[in-house]
N, C-alpha and C positions, 0 to 999 in steps of 0.2 A: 244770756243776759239780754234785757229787752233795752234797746237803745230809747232815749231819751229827746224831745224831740223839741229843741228851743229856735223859737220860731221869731222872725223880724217882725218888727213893727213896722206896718206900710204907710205909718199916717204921722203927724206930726205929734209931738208928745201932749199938748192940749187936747187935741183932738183925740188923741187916744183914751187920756183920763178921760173924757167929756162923756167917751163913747161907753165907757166901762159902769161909770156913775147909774148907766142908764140899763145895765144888766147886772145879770146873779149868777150865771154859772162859772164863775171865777173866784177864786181861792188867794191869799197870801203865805206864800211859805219861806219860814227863814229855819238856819238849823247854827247852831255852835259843836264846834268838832274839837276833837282832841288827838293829838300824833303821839308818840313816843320816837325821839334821835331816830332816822333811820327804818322809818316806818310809810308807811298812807296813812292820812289822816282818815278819821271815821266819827260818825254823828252821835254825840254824843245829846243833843237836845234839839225837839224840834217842836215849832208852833205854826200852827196854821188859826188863819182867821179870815171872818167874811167879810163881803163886801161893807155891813155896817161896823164892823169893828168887833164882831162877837168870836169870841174865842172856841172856836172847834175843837181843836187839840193844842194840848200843850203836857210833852212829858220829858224828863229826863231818863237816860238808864245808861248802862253800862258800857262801858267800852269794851271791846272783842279784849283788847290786852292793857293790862293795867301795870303800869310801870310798879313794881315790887317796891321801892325806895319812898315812895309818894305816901304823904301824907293823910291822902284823900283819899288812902283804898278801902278804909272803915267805912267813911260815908257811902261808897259804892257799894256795900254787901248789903244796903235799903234799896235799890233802884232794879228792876225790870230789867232785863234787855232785850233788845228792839226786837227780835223775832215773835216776844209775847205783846207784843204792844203794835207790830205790823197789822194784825187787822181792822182795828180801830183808826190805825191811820190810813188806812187803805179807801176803807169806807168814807174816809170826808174826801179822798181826792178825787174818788171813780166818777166819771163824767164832768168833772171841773176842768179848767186851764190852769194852770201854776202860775203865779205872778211872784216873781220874785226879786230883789234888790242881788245881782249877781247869779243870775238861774243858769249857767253853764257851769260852776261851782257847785251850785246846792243842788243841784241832780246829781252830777258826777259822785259827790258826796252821799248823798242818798243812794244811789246804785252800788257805791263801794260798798258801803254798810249793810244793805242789803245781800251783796253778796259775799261779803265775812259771813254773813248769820244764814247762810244758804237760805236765802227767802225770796221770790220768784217774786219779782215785783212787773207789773204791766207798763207799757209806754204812757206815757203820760205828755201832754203839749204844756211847754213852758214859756212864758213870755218875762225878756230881762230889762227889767225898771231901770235897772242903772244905764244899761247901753241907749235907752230911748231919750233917759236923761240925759246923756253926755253928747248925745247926737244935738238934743234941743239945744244944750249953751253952747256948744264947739263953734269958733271964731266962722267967718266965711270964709270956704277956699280951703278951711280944714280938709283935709285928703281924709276920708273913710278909713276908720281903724286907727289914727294916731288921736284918740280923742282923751280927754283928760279923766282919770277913772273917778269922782268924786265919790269922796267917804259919808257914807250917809247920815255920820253923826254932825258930819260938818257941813249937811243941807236942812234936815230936822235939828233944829232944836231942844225941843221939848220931845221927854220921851216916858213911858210909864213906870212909877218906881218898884213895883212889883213884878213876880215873875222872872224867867228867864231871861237871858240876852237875846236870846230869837225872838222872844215875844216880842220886846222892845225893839227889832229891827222890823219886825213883820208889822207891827204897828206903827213906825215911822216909818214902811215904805208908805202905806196906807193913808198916813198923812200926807206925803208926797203926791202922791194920786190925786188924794182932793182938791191939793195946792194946787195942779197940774190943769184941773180942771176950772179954777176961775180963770 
């Protein structure tokens, strides 16, 4: 399994949206996961989008184990799962940065899934929105690492009523960025 490679922000969080505004080889990615009691969780939906807001990928598909009791395992027997739909999303990441709201999560998450579904996925450089964020508002004299985790719905507002819940996180972190940058 290829480690995953979430990298610090060396600059201040302005300065980083500011800097980001001003390039394209960077990506947003968010994913919603599903566990069963006693289980790893695993990706069950993931969206990526670009720097303008355009939607690259965005799919649903099955989970590796589907709780027998569940309701929702009809709806599952319509959806893909991720090994058929890994090179599509291969191809919007290869040569991008990952930006993501929580990206030691949605990697970790993505390399489990990937590796349920035995599917060889490459290292990838990830940069996490939320840590840059919570480093910018953290009091002074905050000591590194105890910083407050803020929930993204309760920094965005406004979020898309369509689509996934990743969408809508991938696209409020996206709004966060821009925010970032005035």
């Amino acid at each position: 399994m290829t480690t995953q490679h979430v990298m610090p922000i060396r600059q201040s969080f302005p300065r980083w949206c500011r800097s980001l505004q001003e390039r394209t080889d960077w990506v947003l990615l968010d994913t919603e996961s599903f566990v069963l009691p006693s289980q790893r969780s695993e990706a069950i939906a993931i969206a990526v989008v670009d720097a303008q807001g355009q939607i690259l990928f965005e799919r649903m598909f099955q989970p590796c184990a589907v709780d027998p009791d569940s309701e929702r395992e009809q709806d599952l027997d319509d959806l893909l799962i991720f090994a058929q739909l890994w090179s599509d999303l291969n191809d919007v990441l290869l040569g991008k940065t990952i930006i993501s709201y929580g990206a030691a999560y949605n990697s970790q998450l993505l390399m489990r899934t990937a590796a349920l579904r035995h599917v060889s996925m490459p290292g990838y450089t990830w940069h996490c929105a939320m840590v840059a964020y919570a480093e910018y508002k953290a009091r002074a004299g905050q000591p590194r690492g105890t910083y407050c985790w803020p929930r993204l719905a309760h920094i965005c507002q406004s979020q898309p009523q369509r689509g996934t819940l990743a969408l809508a996180d991938a696209m409020a972190t996206l709004n966060l960025i821009r925010a970032g940058a005035l």
